[in-house]
C-alpha positions as CSV (number, residue, x, y, z in Angstrom):
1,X,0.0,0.0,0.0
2,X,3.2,2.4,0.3
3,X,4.2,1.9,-3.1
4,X,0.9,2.5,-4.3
5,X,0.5,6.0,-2.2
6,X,4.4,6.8,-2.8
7,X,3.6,6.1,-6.7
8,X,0.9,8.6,-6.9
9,X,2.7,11.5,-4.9
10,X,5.2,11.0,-7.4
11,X,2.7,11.2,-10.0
12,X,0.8,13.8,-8.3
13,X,3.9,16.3,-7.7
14,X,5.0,15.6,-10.8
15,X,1.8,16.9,-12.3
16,X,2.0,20.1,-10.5
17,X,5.6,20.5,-11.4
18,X,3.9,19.9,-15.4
19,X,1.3,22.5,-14.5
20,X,3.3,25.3,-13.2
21,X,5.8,25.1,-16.1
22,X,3.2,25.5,-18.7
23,X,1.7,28.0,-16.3
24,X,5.4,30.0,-16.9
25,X,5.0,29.5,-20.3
26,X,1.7,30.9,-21.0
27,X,3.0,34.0,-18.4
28,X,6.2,34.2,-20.5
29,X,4.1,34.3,-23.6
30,X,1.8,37.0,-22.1
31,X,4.6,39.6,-21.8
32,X,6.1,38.9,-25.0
33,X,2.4,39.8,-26.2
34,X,1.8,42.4,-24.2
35,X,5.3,44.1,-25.2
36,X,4.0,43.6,-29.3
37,X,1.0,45.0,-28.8
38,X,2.3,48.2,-27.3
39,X,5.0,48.4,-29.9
40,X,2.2,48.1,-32.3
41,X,-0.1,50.6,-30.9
42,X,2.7,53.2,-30.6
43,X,4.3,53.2,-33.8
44,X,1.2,53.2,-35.1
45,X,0.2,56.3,-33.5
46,X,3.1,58.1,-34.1
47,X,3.1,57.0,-37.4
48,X,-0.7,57.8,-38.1
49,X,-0.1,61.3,-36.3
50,X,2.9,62.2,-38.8
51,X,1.0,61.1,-41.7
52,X,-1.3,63.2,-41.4
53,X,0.6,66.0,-40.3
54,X,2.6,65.5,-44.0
55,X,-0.5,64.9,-45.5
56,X,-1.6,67.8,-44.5
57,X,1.0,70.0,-45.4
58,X,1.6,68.4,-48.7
59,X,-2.5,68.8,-50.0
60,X,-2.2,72.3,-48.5
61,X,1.2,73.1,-50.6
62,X,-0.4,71.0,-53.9
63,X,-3.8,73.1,-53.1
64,X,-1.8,76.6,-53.3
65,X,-0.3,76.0,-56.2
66,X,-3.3,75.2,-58.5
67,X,-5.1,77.6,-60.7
68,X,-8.3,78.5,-58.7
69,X,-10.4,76.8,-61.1
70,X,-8.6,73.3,-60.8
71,X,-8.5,73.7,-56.9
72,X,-11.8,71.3,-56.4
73,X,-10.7,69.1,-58.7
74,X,-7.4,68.8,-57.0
75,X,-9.1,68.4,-53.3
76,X,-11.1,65.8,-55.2
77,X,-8.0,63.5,-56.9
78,X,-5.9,64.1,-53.4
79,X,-8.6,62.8,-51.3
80,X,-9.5,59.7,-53.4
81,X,-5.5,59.1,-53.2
82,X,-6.1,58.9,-49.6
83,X,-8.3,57.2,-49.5
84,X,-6.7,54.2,-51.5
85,X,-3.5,55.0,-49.8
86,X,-5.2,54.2,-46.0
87,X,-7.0,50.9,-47.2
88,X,-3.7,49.5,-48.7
89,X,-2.1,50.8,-45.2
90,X,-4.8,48.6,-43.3
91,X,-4.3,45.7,-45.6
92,X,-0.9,45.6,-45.6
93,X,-1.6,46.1,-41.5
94,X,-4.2,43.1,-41.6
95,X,-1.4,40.7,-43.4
96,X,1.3,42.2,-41.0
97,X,-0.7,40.9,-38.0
98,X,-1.8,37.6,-39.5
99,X,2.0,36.6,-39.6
100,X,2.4,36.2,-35.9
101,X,1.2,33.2,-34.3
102,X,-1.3,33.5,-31.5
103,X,-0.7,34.7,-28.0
104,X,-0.7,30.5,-26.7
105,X,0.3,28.9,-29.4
106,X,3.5,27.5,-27.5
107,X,1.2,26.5,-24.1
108,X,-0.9,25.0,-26.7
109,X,1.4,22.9,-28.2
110,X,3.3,21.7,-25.0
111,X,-0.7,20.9,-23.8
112,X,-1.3,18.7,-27.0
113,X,2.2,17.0,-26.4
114,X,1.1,15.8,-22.9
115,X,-2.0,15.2,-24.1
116,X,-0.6,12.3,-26.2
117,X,1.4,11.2,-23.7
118,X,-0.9,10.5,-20.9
């Protein structure tokens, strides 16, 4: 009756030992994501912020030095360029994204290899 009760503390510490290294996994791989996603946010920000700032600038420049009677037309072609210019930015955004794997991917993986084990 020992062995059998020695045999499953073994078993039972080593499952806790097996839990709280995938638990440090999934923590590891929640800072890592946490530390993307603010990289993300900021340099899109700052990168959002100056665009428009140049954008700005550049349609006010292009505006000024039109003929008065080709201004409208000019608003009109430099805001449909815009336009196409910030859907390719969220495309190229969407495919950008879609290249990382997801946040547990790892925890997953190591969860699927016990899995088959047991």
């Amino acid at each position: 009756m020992d062995d059998v009760a020695q045999s499953l503390g073994r078993l039972g510490r080593a499952g806790v030992g097996l839990a709280a290294d995938h638990l440090e996994l999934a923590a590891l791989e929640l800072r890592e994501a946490k530390v993307l996603l603010a990289q993300v946010v900021i340099l899109a920000g700052v990168g959002a912020a100056l665009c428009i700032l140049a954008l700005g600038l550049l349609f006010a420049a292009l505006e000024f030095a039109l003929p008065p009677q080709w201004r409208g037309w000019g608003l009109l072609v430099m805001g449909v360029a815009s336009l196409f210019a910030g859907v390719a930015t969220l495309f190229v955004l969407k495919a950008r994204l879609s290249k990382h794997p997801l946040v547990f991917s790892q925890t997953l993986a190591e969860l699927e290899k016990d899995k088959t084990c047991f």
